[in-house]
C-alpha positions, 0 to 999 in steps of 0.5 A, spaced: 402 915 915 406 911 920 406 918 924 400 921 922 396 919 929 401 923 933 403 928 928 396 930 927 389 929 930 385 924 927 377 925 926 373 918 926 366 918 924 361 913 925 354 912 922 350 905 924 344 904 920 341 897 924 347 892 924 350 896 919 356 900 920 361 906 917 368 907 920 372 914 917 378 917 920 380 923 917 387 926 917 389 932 913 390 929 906 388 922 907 381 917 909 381 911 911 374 908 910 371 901 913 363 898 912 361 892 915 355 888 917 355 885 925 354 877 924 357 877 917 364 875 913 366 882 912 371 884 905 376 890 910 382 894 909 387 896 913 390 903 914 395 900 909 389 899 904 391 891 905 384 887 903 382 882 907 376 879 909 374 878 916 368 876 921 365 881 925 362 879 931 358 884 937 358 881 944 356 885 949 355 890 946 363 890 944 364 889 936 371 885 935 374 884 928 380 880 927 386 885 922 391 882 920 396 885 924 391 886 931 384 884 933 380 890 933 375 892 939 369 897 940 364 898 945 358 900 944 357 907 950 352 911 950 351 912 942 358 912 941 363 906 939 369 907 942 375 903 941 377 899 948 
């Protein structure tokens, strides 16, 4: 799993429905699956499958969530999140 974003290409799908989000990447024999809601404390998994829960904020069109290990960032471009 450690090497899985060099060693294969990743598939990210993400579904907005309002404030609330569905975050999936895909690789051969594995998927990692995050929903949260903008502006709520948020039960989250890491690609690990840690739990945790963590606030998720959007300002500026950028949505940010603190993990455990990094802080996370994506902005809202044309319809699409992009990691920044």
């Amino acid at each position: 799993l450690l090497n899985a974003k060099t060693d294969h290409k990743v598939i990210t799908e993400v579904v907005q429905e309002g404030n609330d989000f569905t975050w999936t990447q895909t690789i051969p024999n594995w998927t990692w699956s995050n929903k949260f809601s903008v502006g709520q404390e948020c039960e989250l998994a890491t690609m690990m499958g840690s739990k945790f829960k963590a606030p998720v904020t959007l300002e500026g069109g950028k949505i940010s969530i603190p993990f455990p290990q990094y802080h996370f960032t994506a902005e809202i471009i044309e319809d699409k999140l992009v990691m920044v």
